[in-house]
N, C-alpha and C positions, 0 to 999 in steps of 0.2 A: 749153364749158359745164361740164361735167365734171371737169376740170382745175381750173375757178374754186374749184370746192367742195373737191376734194379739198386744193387749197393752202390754203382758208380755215382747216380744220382741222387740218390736216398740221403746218403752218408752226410755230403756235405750239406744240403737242406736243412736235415736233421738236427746236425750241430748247429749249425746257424741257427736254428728257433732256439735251440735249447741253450744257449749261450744269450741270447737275445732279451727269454725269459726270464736267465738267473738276473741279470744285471749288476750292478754293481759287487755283489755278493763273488761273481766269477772273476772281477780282474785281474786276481793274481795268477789263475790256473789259464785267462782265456787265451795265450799267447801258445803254451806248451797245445793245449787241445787243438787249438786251428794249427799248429806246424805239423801233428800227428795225423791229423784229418786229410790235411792235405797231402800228406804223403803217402796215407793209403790212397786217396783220391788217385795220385797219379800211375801208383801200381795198376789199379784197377783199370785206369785210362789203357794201360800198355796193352796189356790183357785184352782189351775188349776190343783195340785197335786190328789185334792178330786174330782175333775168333768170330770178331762181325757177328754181337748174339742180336737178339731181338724179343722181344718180350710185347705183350698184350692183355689189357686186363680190362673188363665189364666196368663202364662210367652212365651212358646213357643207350638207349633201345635202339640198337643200331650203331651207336657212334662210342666205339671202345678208346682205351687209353692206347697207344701204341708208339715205342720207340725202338727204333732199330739203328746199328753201325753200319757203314758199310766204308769203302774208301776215303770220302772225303768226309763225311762225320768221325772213320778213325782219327783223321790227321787231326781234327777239327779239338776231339776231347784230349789229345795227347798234349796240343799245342797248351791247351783252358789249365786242364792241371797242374802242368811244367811252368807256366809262367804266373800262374797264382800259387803254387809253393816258391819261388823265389821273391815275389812281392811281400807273401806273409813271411819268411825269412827277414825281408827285410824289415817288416814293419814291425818283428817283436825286439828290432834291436833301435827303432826310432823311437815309437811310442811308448814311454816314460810309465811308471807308476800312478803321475798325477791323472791322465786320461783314462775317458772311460773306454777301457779297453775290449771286457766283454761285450759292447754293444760295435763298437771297432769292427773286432774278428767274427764278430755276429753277422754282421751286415756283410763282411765282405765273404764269408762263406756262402751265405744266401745268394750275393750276387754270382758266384763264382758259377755257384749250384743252380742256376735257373740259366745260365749261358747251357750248361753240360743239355738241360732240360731241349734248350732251342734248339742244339745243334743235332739232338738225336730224337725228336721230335718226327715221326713219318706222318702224322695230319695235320691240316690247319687248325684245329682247338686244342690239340696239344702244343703246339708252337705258339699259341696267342696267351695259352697259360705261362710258359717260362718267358714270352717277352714283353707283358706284363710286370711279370713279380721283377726281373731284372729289370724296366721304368722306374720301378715304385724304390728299388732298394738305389740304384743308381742316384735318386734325390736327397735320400736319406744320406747316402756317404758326401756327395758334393755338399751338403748343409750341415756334414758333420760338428763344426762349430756353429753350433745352431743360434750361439751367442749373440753371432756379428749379425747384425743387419744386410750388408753386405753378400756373405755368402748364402743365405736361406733366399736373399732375392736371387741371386743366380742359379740357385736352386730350381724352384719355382718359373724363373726362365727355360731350362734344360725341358724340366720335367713337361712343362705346356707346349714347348714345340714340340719333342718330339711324341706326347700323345695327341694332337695335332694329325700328326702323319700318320698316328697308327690305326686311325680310325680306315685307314686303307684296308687294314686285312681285315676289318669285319666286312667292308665291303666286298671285299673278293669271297668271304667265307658266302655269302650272303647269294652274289651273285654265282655261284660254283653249282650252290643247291638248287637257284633259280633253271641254271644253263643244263639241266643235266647228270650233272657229278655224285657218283657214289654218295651213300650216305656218311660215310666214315671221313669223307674231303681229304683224301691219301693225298699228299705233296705231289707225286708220281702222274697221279692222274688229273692235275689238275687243266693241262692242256689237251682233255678233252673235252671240254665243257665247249656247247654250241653260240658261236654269235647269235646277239651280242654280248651274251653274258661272258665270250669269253676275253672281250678287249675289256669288259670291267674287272675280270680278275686279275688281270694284267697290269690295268692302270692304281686298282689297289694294290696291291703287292708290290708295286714299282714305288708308289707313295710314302708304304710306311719303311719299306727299307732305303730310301733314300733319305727320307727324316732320321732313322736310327743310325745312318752311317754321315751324318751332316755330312751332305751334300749339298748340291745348291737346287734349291733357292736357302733351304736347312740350318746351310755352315756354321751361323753365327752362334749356334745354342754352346759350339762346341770352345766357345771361346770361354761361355762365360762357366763349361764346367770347369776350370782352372782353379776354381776359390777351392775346390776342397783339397784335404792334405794331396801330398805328390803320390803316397803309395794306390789312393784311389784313381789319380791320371794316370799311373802307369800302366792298372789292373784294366780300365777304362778303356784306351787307348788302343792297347797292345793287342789283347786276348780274347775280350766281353764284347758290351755294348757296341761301341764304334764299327766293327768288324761283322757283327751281327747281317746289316743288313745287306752286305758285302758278298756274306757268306749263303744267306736266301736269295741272292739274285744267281749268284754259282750253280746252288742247288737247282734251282726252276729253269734253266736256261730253256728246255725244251717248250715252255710256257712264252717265254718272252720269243721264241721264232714260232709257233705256231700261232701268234696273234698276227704277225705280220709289221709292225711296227716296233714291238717293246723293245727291240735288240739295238735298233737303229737310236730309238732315244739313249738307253741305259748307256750305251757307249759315248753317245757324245757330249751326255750329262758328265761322265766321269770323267771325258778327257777336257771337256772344259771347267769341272773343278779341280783337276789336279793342273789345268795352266792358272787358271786364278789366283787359288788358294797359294800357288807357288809364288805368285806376285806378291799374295798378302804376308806370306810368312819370311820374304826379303824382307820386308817394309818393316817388320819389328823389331821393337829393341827391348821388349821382356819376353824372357826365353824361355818360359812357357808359352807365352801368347806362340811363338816360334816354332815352337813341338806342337802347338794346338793346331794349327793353319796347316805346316809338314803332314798332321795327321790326316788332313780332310785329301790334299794331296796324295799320300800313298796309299789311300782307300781308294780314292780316285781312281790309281791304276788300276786296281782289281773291280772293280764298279765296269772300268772299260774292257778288261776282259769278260766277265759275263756276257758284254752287250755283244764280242766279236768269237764269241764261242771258244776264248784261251781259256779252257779250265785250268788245264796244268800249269800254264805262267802264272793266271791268278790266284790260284792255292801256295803256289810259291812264293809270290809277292807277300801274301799271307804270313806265310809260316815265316820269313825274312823278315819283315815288321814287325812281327808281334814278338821276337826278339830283341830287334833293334831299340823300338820305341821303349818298352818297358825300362833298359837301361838306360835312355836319354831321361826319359823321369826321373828315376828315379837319381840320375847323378846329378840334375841340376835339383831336387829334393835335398841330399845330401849336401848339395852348396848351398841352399837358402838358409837351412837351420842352421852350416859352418860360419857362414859372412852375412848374414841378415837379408840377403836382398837375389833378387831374380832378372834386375836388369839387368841389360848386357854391361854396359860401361863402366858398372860396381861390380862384375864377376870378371874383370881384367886378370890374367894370371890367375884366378882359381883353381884350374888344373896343375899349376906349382904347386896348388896352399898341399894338397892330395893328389899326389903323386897317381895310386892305384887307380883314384878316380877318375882323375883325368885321363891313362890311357885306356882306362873303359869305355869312360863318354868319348873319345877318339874313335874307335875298333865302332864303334855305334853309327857316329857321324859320319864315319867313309861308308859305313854300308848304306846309309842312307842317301848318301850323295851319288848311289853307282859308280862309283872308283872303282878298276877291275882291280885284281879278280873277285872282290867281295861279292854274298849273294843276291841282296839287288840288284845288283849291276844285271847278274843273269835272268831275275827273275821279271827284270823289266823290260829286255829284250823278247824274252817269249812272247807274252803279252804284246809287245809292238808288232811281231810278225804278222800275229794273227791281227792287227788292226791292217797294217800294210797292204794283205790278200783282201781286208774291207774296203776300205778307200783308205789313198795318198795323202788327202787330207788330213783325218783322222792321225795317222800316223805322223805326222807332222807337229801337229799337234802335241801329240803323247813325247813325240823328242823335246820338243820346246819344254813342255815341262817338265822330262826327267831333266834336263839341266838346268832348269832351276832349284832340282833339289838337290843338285852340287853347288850354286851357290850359296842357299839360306845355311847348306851344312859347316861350309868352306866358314861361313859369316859366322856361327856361333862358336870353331873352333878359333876362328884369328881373334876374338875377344881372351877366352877362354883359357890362350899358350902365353900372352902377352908378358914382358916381363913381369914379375909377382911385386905388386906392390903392399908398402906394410899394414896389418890388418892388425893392432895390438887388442883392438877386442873380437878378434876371431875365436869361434869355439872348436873344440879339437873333434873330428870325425869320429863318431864311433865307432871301433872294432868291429863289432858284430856286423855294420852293414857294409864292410867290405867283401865279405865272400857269395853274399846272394848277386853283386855284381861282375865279381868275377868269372860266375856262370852263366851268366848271361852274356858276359863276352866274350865265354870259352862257346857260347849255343852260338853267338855269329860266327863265330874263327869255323867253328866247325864243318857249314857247310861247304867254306872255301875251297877245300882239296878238293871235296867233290865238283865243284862245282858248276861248270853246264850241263853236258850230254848225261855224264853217271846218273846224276841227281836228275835229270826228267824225266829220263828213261824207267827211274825208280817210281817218281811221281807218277807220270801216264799209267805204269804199273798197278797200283796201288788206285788209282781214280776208274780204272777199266776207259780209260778214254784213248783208245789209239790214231793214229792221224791225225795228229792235233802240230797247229801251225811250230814250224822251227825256224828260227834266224837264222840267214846265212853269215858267212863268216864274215862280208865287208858292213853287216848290220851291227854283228858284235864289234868291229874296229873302228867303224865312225861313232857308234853311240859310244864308246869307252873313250875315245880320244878326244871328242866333243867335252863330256864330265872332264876329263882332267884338264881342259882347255878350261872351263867355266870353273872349274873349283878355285885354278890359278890366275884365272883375271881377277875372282870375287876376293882371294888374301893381297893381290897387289892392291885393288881397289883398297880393302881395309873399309872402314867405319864412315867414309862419304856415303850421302844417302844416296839409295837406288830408285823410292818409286816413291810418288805424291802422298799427301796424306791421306786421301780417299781410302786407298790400299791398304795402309796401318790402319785406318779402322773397319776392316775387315768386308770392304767395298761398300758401307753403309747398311748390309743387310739388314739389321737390328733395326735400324731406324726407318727404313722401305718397310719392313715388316709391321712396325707400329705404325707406319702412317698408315699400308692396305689393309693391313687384316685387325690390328687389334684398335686402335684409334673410333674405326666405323663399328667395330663390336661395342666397343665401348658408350659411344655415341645411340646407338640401338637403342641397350641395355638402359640408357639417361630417356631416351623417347618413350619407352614401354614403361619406366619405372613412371613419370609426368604422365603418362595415358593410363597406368591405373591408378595412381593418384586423384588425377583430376576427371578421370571418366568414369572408371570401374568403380573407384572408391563410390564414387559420388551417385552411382548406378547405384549400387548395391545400399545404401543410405537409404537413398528415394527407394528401391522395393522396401527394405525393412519399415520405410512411415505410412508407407501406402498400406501393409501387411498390416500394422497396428490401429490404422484407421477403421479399414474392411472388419478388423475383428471385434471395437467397436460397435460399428454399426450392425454388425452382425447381432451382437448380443443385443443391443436396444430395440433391433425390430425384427429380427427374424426368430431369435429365441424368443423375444415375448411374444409372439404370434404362433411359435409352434406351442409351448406351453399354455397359453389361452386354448387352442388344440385340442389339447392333449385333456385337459381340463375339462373344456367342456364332452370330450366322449367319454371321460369315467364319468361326468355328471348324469348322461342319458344311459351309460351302461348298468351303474348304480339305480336309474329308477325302473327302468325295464327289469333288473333284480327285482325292484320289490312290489311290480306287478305282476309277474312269475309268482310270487310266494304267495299271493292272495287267494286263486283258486284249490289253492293245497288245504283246504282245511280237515279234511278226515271222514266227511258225512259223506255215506250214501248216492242221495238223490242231489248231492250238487256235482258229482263224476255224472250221475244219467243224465243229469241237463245241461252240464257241459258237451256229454256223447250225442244229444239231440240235436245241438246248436249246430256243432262240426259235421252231424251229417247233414244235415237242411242248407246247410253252407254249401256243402258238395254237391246236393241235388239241382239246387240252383246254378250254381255254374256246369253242370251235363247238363240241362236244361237250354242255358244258355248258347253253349255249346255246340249242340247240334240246330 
């Protein structure tokens, strides 16, 4: 059992350095090793999902390594595996001979292998190592063309917000040992830590998973990961990072209501960036930017279940995106290298150019729009119930913006079916990356049959979470009938714009964010460099002349005063020598007349004396 886990995690880490290190030397073999890797990877996922093993091993004096499965870290490694083997599927049929491919498949094994790390992580210092090394490798894949200017800045963007945010869970680690908490900082027990340390571990943990899952104030980082190839958004997006911090606010729910507060923000942080972000991702017309903004969106909802205690809608929302999205990557991927270009208005009829692909990226788009019976549809209703039993509001809310995620879907496919117009330098879709899409839209189709009551009843199962909120049935018919009301105003509408430009640029956050936070850092960092310039510098100057002076004058009058000193007591030491050596001459009668001297001497002072 033990061994299952440790190779779950092991394997793909492994390969990824060892791929990382050969470099260029592997690229012919890196493509076959990461599609092998991965597919033991996801056997192992299966296995470990059904056997729930656990393992622990000696790190520091008190504070061991320890990861364990259990329900929702099962779903958790199944979902990591299955949609990073169809990503590397795809990517060994995009990326060419001319790329460097072993650092490719390198990095994204690594990334794959430190999500597996987070999601089955049962401490805090185990969790901070896998969301970590997936920060560091996440920058590496987004600046994969490290060439461009362009994308190493957006890189560099990504990476600084969101370690930014993650600087939260060293505070919660921090304030956990301060409040109380076991030495090992178990996940499990983290909401037993005493106020106030335990509204700090709450408002860390709420920080950095809200930065890892661009939220807001966060969202923007996630616009500017689009620079890197699509098979890194899709892997991104779907499965890893994005979902991460989604998946720690799931995990801790009992942390976020025993502080008293966290549950009430995390929820209406979520429901107000999946209504935002839903405004923002109408507003675009490059369809990335589209699937970026959709993404902070459908995190959104699961961000709002956390906050209203729907584990099971939100694992569902889960496990339904991280499906959907990986195919919407990766087909509008597939279009950018066919027709050159990502905006909407130049991918008019691209789903003609590619038939297969287009009914993929379809099967993808309705599930993301909630069109019934697809599994969004259901898994956003769950999640609403359990806002609905929170507040009206809230719920309100959360419907506003699942229908706008029938419109921005409605808006990429009404570009997308348009009649085909002629493309004479179109390039012809590779072979190869038509069947890791196909599974991905056989993984949506799939859970349709199932679709509500089977499938939560499975999930609740599977989560040990029973009593967990359920939609009635005029909840599932207004919210389906709403989505296909909004799908079909948004294709009559067509290509007139929806919302101001504020909106397309992704509410200004970027620009809010440099004028509050980096702008004044910046400005600092110019005040402190001009104070030690002009102060320190000039501080430490003036000591160094003063130090040369002292030493100086030191030498001219103090060493020559000690040495005159010094000088004149060997002078008197030397003559006192050689009045010492004058009574020594060897006679007789000058020892008795010295003996008579010394005692006449002594007589006289007892004399004296008394």
């Amino acid at each position: 059992m033990s061994a299952l886990l440790w190779a779950l995690v092991v394997l793909p880490l492994g390969s990824g350095l060892l791929l990382l290190t050969a470099g260029p030397r592997a690229d012919r073999v890196a493509p076959g090793i990461a599609l092998t890797v991965a597919v033991a990877a996801t056997g192992l996922a299966v296995a470990a999902a059904f056997r729930h093993p656990a393992v622990q091993a000696p790190l520091l004096d008190g504070l061991p390594v320890r990861l364990a499965v259990d329900g929702l870290s099962g779903v958790l490694v199944v979902m990591v595996t299955g949609v990073t083997l169809a990503v590397l599927l795809f990517s060994a049929a995009e990326f060419g001979a001319g790329e460097a491919r072993a650092r490719f498949f390198g990095l994204m094994l690594l990334f794959a292998g430190s999500m597996l790390v987070t999601v089955t992580a049962a401490t805090l210092p185990v969790l901070l190592m896998g969301w970590e090394v997936m920060g560091a490798t996440s920058w590496a894949l987004i600046g994969y063309w490290w060439q461009d200017p362009e994308r190493t800045s957006a890189a560099d963007t990504a990476f600084l917000t969101t370690r930014t945010a993650d600087l939260g869970l060293y505070l919660a680690a921090g304030a956990a040992l301060a409040g109380g908490q076991d030495a090992s900082l178990s996940l499990d027990g983290l909401a037993q830590a005493e106020e106030p340390w335990l509204s700090f571990v709450a408002a860390g943990l709420i920080a950095a998973a809200l930065g890892k899952s661009a939220q807001l104030p966060f969202s923007f980082w996630l616009s500017k990961a689009m620079q890197g190839p699509s098979p890194v958004s899709a892997l991104l997006h779907s499965a890893t990072m994005v979902v991460a911090g989604a998946y720690l606010l799931l995990r801790t729910g009992p942390l976020l209501d025993a502080s008293g507060w966290g549950d009430d923000l995390v929820a209406w942080t979520g429901a107000a960036t999946a209504l935002c972000l839903g405004l923002v991702a109408v507003a675009q017309s490059d369809l990335k930017q589209l699937l970026a903004a959709s993404s902070c969106t459908q995190i959104g909802f699961m961000v709002l279940a956390a906050g209203v205690g729907a584990t099971s809608g939100g694992t569902l929302q889960l496990i339904a995106h991280a499906a959907a999205k990986s195919l919407l990557f990766l087909g509008a991927g597939v279009w950018l290298t066919a027709l050159g270009t990502q905006q909407l208005p130049g991918l008019l009829g691209a789903a003609r150019h590619s038939r297969p692909v287009g009914v993929a990226f379809t099967v993808a788009a309705l599930s993301l729009a909630g069109i019934p019976p697809l599994s969004l549809w259901a898994a956003k209703d769950v999640l609403l119930a359990g806002a609905l039993e929170t507040s009206h509001w809230l719920y309100a809310v959360g419907l506003a913006a699942a229908l706008l995620s029938a419109v921005y879907s409605t808006k990429a496919l009404w570009y997308v079916w348009q009649p085909s117009v002629p493309r004479p330098d179109a390039r012809r879709v590779p072979g190869g990356a038509i069947p890791p899409l196909a599974l991905l839209a056989l993984a949506c189709l799939a859970l349709t049959p199932l679709a509500f009551p089977p499938l939560l009843d499975s999930v609740e199962r599977v989560l040990a979470v029973p009593g967990q909120p359920t939609p009635h049935t005029w909840e599932l018919a207004l919210s389906g009938a709403l989505a296909l009301l909004a799908a079909a105003a948004a294709w009559a509408w067509g290509t007139r714009p929806l919302t101001k430009r504020m909106t397309a640029d992704w509410l200004g956050l970027e620009r809010a964010a440099h004028l509050l936070l980096v702008t004044p850092v910046i400005e600092l960092a110019r005040v402190a460099a001009a104070f030690d310039d002009r102060v320190l510098d000039r501080a430490v100057d003036g000591s160094a002349a003063a130090a040369v002076r002292f030493a100086r004058w030191t030498d001219s009058v103090v060493e020559r005063a000690v040495d005159g000193t010094v000088a004149s007591v060997a002078a008197w030491t030397r003559a006192l020598g050689r009045w010492a050596r004058r009574p020594q001459t060897g006679q007789l009668h000058q020892y008795v007349a010295q003996a008579v001297a010394a005692f006449t001497v002594l007589a006289v002072v007892l004399v004296l004396m008394r």
